[in-house]
N, C-alpha and C positions, 0 to 999 in steps of 0.2 A: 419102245420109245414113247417117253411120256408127248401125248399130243398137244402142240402149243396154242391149236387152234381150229382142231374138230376133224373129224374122222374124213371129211369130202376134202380138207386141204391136205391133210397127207396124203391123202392119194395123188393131190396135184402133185406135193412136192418130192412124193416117188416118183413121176411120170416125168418130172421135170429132169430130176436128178439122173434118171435112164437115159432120158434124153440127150443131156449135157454127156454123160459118159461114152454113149455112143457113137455122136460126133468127133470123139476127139480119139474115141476107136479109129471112124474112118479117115480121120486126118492122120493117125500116126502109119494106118495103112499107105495111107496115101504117102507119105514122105519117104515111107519103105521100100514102097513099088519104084518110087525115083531112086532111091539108093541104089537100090540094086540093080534098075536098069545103069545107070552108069557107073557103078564099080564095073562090072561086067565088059560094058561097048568101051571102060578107061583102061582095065587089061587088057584086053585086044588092042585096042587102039595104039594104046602104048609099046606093045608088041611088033604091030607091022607098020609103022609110018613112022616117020624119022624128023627134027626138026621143030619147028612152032605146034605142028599138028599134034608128035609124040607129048610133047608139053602139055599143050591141051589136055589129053586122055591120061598122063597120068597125076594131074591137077583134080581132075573128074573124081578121078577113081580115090584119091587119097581123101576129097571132102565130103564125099560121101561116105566113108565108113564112119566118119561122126555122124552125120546126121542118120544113118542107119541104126548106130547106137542112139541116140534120139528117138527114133523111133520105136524100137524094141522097148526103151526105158519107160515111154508112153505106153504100149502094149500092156507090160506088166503090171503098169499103177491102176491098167483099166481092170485087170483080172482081178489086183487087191482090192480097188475100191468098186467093184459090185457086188462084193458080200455085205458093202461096207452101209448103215442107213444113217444119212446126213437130215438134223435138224436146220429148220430155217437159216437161221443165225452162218450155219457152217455151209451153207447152201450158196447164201450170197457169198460169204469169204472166198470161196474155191470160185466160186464163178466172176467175180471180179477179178481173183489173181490170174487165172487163165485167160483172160481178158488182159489185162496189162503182160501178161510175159508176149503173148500175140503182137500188141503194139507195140512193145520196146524190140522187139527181134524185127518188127518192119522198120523202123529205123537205122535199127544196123546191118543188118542189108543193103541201106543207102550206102552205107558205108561200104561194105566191100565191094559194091557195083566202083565207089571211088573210087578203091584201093586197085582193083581190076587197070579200073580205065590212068590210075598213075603208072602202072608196071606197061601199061601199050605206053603210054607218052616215054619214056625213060627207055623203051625198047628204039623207040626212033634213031635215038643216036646211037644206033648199034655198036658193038662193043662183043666182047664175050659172051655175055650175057644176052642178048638181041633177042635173041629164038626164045629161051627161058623164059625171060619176062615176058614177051609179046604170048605165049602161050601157056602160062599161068594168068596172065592178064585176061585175056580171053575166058579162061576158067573161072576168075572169079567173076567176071561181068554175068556169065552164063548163068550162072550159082548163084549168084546175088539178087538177079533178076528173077529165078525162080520161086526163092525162098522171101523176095519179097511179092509177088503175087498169091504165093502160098499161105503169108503170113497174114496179111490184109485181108485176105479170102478168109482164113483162120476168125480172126476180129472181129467181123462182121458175120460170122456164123454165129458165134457163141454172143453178139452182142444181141443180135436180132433174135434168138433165143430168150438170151436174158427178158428183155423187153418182154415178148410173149407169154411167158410164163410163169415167170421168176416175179417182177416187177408187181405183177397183180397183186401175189400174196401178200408181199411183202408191202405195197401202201396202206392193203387190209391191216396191217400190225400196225402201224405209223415207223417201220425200221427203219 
């Protein structure tokens, strides 16, 4: 890689670029380890308890193998992209986009925490559906509330990174 700006800042913007990869290692572990705890405790679950609970566990278990597959898809982009060596320029791109996907997914999380808490409200007036909703509703409040903790936590890793490390070089350019 032709150097944009002397031998001491590539090594910053390797150690950045590790850095940045890393975290989003451990966050897609991290999203994994939730998957899989409850697909797991949403089979069972859904298994032996009957009614709003059975709803619940297999609401669990079914939103979770998305975001499992999420997580895996992150896994593998991390295996592609550490062979991978990123100039400046592609440095800030990827680390701003992974910064905005972070904050638009904590927005929509507001959303399904909604979507959740309309399926309890429209459970009230029980009906056929009663148990259904009120225990997908429950799921998605649960789910929504995680993945927006997860997600905000996500933003604020990678921004406070940015900042630390990224930011410096890059004023040093005038980028």
């Amino acid at each position: 890689m032709l150097s944009l700006f002397g031998q001491d800042n590539n090594v910053q913007l390797d150690e950045f670029n590790s850095t940045r990869l890393t975290k989003n290692k451990q966050l897609m572990l991290t999203l994994g380890g939730w998957s899989v705890v409850n697909i797991s405790t949403g089979i069972v679950g859904s298994l032996t308890t009957s009614g709003t609970t059975q709803y619940f566990h297999q609401m669990n278990a079914l939103w979770n193998t998305v975001n499992l597959s999420l997580s895996v898809g992150g896994l593998l982009r991390y295996k592609k992209d550490t062979s991978k060596s990123f100039n400046l320029t592609e440095s800030l791109h990827l680390q701003r986009k992974t910064e905005r996907i972070f904050l638009i997914n904590s927005f929509v999380d507001i959303g399904y925490i909604g979507a959740g808490s309309f399926l309890n409200y429209r459970s009230m007036g029980g009906g056929t559906n009663a148990e259904l909703q009120k225990g997908f509703g429950n799921s998605l409040i649960a789910q929504g509330a995680f993945l927006l903790l997860f997600d905000t936590a996500a933003y604020f890793i990678h921004k406070k990174n940015r900042l630390k490390q990224l930011e410096p070089m890059v004023n040093s350019k005038g980028l």
